[in-house]
C-alpha positions as CSV (number, residue, x, y, z in Angstrom):
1,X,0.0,0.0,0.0
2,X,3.1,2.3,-0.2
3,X,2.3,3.9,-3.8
4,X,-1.3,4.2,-2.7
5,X,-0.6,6.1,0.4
6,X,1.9,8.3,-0.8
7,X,-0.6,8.7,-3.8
8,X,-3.9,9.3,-1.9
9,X,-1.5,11.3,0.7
10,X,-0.4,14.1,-2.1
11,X,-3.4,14.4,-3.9
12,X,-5.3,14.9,-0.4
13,X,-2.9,17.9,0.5
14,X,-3.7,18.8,-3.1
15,X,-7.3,19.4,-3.2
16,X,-6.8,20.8,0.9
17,X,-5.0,23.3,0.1
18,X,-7.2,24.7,-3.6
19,X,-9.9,24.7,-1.5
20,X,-8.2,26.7,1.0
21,X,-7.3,29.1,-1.6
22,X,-10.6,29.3,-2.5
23,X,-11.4,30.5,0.9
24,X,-9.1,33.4,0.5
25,X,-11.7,35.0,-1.9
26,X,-14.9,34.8,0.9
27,X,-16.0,38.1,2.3
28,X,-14.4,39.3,5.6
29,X,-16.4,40.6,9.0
30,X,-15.4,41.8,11.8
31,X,-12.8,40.4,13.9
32,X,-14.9,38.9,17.0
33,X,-17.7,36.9,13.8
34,X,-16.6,33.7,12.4
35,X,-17.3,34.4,8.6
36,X,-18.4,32.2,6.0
37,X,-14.5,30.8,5.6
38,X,-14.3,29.7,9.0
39,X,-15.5,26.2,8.8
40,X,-14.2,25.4,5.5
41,X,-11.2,26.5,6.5
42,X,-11.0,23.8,9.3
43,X,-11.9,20.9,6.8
44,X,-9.3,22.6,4.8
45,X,-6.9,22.2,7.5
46,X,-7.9,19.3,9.0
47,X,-7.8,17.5,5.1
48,X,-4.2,18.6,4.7
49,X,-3.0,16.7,7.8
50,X,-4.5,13.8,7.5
51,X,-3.0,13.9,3.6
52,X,0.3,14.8,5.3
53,X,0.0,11.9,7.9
54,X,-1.1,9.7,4.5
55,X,2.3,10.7,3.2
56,X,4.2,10.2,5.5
57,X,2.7,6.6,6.2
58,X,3.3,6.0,2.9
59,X,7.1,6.9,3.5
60,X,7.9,5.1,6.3
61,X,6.1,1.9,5.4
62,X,9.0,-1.1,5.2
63,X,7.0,-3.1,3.2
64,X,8.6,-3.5,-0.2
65,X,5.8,-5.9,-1.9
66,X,3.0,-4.0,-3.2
67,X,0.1,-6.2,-3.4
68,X,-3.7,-5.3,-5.2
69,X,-6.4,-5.6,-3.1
70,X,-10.0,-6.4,-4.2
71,X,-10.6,-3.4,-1.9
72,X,-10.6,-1.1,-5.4
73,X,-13.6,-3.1,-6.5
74,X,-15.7,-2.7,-3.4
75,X,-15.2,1.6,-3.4
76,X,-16.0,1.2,-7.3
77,X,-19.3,-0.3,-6.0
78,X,-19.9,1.7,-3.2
79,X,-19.7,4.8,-4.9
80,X,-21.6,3.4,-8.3
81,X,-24.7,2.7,-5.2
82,X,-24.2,6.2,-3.8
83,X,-24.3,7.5,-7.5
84,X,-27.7,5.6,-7.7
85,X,-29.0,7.8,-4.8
86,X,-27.7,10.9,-6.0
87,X,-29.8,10.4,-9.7
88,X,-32.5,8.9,-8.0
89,X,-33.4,11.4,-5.1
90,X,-35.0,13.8,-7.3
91,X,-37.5,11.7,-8.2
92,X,-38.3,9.2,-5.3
93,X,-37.7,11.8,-2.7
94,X,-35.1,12.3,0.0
95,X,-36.9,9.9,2.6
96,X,-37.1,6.7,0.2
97,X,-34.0,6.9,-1.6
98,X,-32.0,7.5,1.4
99,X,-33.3,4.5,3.2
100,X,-32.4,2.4,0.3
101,X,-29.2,3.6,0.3
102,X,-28.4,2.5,3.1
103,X,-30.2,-0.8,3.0
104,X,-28.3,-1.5,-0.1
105,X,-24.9,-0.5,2.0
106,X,-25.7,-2.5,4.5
107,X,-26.0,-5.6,2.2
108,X,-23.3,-5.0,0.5
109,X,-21.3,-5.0,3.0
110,X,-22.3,-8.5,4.1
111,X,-24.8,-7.5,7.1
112,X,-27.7,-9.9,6.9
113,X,-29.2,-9.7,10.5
114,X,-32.8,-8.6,9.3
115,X,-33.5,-6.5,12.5
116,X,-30.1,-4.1,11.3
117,X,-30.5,-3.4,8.2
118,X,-34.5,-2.5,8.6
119,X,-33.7,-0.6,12.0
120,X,-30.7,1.5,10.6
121,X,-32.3,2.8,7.8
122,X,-35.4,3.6,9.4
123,X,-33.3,5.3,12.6
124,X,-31.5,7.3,10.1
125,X,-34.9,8.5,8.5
126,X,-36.7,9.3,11.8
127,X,-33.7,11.4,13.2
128,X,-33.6,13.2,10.2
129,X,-37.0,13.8,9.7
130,X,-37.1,15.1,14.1
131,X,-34.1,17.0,13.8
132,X,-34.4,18.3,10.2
133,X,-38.1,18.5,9.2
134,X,-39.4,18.9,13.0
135,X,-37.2,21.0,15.0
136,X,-35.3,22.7,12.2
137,X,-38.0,23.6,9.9
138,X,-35.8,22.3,6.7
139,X,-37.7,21.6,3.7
140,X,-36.8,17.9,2.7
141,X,-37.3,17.1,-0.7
142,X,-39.5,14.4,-1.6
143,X,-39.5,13.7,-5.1
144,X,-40.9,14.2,-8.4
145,X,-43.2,11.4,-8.2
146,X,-44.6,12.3,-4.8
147,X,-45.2,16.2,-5.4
C-alpha cells in the first residue's frame, strides 16, 4: 500500500490546500464573527494533515511488496450505489431513496441480520425527519413522483 498512500496522501494535500485558496476569496467581517470561511477552513486544514500523515505513512512503510487488493472493487461499488442515490433522489424523494441507500450498503457490505438493516435505515430517516423536518424547519425534498 506504499504507492497508494503516498498517492492518496499528495493528492489529499492537493485538493486541501485549492480549496483553501478558495477560501481566501470569501467576504471578511469583523474580527470577534466567524465568517463564511471559517469552517471550511478547518476541513481545509484538518484535510491537509490527515493527507500529510497519509504521506508520511506511505514513506515510512517497510513493506517492499505491493500487493492489489480487491478493496478497489468494493469503493467502485460503493460509490456506483451512492451514485444511484444521487440520480434517484429527485424523483423518489429524500426519505425513500436514502433509506435504500443505506439498506443497499448495508447488504453489501455482508450484514444480513434482518432487525439491522430495517432498524438503521429507518433510525437514520426518523432522526432526520425530528431533527431536520421537525425542529429545524428544513424543507426535505421528496421527489418528483410524490409532489
Amino acid at each position: 500500500m506504499k504507492v497508494a498512500h503516498i498517492t492518496s496522501g499528495i493528492i489529499s494535500i492537493f485538493i486541501g490546500g485549492f480549496f483553501y485558496y478558495l477560501t481566501l476569496d470569501f467576504p471578511e467581517t469583523k474580527s470577534t464573527d466567524t465568517g463564511a470561511a471559517f469552517m471550511p477552513r478547518i476541513y481545509c486544514g484538518l484535510l491537509i494533515v490527515f493527507g500529510l500523515i497519509l504521506f508520511i505513512q506511505g514513506l515510512l512503510d517497510k513493506n517492499k511488496v505491493e500487493r492489489i487488493d480487491r478493496t478497489i472493487g468494493y469503493a467502485l461499488i460503493s460509490m456506483a450505489i451512492v451514485l444511484a442515490y444521487v440520480l434517484t433522489m429527485p424523483y423518489i424523494g429524500f426519505y425513500i431513496s436514502t433509506a435504500l441507500t443505506i439498506f443497499g450498503l448495508l447488504l453489501f457490505s455482508k450484514v444480513r441480520k434482518v432487525s439491522t438493516l430495517v432498524s438503521v435505515p429507518l433510525g437514520a430517516i426518523l432522526f432526520v425527519y425530528i431533527v431536520f423536518g421537525i425542529l429545524l424547519k428544513v424543507s426535505i425534498p421528496l421527489g418528483s413522483l410524490f409532489s
